[in-house]
N, C-alpha and C positions, 0 to 999 in steps of 0.2 A: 464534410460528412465523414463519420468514422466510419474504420476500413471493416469488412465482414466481422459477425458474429462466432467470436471463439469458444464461448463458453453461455449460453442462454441460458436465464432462468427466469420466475416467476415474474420478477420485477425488474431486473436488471440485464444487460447482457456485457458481456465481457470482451470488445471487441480489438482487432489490433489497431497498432498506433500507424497512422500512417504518416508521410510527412505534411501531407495539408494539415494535421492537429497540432502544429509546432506552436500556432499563432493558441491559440488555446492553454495546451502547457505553459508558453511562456509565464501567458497572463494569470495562469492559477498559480504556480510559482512563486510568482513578483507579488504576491497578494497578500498581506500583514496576515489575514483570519488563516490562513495556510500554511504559509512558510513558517509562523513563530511556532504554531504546537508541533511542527515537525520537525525542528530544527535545524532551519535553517538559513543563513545569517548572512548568504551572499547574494547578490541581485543577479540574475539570468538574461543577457539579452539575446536574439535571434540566433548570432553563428554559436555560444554556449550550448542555445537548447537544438541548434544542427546538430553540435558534437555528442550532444548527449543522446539522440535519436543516430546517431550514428555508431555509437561506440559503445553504450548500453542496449537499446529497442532492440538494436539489429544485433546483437551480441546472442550467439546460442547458449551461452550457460546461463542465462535468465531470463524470466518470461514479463514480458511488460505488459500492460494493455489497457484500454483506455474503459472509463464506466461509462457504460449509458443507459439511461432510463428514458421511455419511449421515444429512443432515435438523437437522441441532444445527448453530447460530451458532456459529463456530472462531476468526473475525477481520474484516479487511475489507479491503478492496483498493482503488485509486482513482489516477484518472488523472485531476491541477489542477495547476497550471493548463492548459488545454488551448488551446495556440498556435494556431489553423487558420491562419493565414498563412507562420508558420516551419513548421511541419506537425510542431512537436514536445510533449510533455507528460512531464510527471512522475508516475511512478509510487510511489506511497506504500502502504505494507500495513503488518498487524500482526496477528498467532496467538495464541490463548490459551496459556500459557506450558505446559500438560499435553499439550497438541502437538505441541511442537517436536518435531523429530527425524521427522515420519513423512513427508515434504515435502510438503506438506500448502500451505504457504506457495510451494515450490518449481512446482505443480501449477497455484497460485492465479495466479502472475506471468507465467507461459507462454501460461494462458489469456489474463488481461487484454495481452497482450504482440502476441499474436494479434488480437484482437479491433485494436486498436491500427493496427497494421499495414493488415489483411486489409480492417475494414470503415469504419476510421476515413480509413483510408489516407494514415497519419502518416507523416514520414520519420525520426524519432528517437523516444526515450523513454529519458530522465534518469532516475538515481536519485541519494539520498542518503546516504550512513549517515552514523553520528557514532562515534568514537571509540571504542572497548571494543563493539562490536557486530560481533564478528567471523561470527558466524551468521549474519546479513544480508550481507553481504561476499560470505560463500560462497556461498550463495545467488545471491546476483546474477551471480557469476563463472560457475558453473553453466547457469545460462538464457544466458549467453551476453554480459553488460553485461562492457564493458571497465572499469578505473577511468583517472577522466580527467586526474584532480586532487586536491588536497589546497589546504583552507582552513584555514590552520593559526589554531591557537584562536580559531576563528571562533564558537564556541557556550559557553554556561556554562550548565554543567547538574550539579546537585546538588554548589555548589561550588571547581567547576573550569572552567577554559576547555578546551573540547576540539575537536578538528580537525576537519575537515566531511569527507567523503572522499564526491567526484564520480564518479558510473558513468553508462553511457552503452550506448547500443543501436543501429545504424542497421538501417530496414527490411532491407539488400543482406545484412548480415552476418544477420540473421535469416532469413534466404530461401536463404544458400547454406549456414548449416548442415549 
């Protein structure tokens, strides 16, 4: 069961991670539909995803938190590294692949985007994608991220080197929406 609701909205709520969701993470992790658009290329077992819930989750310069949609773990969302000087962070997520499409993830970014802004009172918030992950793309253009740049085969994943494609957010443009 995830841990209390940190951020509630319409459709989703943004809850923390606690350690019973390890088993959860792992397996979304470990999962080809999730770890390739997000790149990444190494397999996670239990004490990994301990250290990661240990040295990340519980780390105060970043906020992690799990998605759920009516009460069920869907993904997670997180805002690392978290600059407080430059006043900007990166925003990282990822959906259970039987989800896609309900925006579900679209619901999750707006929140954390908010929160961001509102209570963090960041002046930016970066994203990433990688190559072939044009549903994040969309995504991102939707909430409002411009794209800023392109790292051309800056990444190799399953294979191939593939492009890094930068997006970007400022509080002003999220405010005059």
């Amino acid at each position: 069961m995830p841990g209390p609701a940190f951020i509630e909205g319409d459709s989703v709520a943004l809850r923390t991670i606690e350690e019973e969701d390890l088993e959860f993470l792992q397996r979304g992790i470990n999962d080809s539909e999730i770890r390739r658009p997000i790149g990444n290329t190494t397999p996670y077992n239990r004490d990994q995803e301990q250290e990661f819930f240990e040295n990340v989750v519980c780390d105060s310069e970043t906020v992690q938190l799990l998605v759920a949609s009516e009460g069920t773990p869907v993904g997670t969302i997180g805002l690392a590294p978290i600059d407080r000087e430059a006043g900007v962070a990166e925003v990282g997520y990822w959906i259970v692949p039987e989800r896609w499409g309900e925006g579900i993830g679209t619901a999750a970014v707006e929140s954390i985007v908010e929160y961001a802004f509102g209570q963090l009172r960041l002046h930016k918030v970066t994203a990433r994608t990688y190559a072939g992950n044009e549903g994040s793309e969309r995504l991102l253009e939707k909430v409002g991220f411009a794209e800023e740049g392109t790292r051309r085969e800056q990444t190799f994943i399953d294979g191939e080197h593939r492009d890094v494609h930068w997006f970007g957010l400022l509080a002003r443009e999220w405010r005059g929406r």
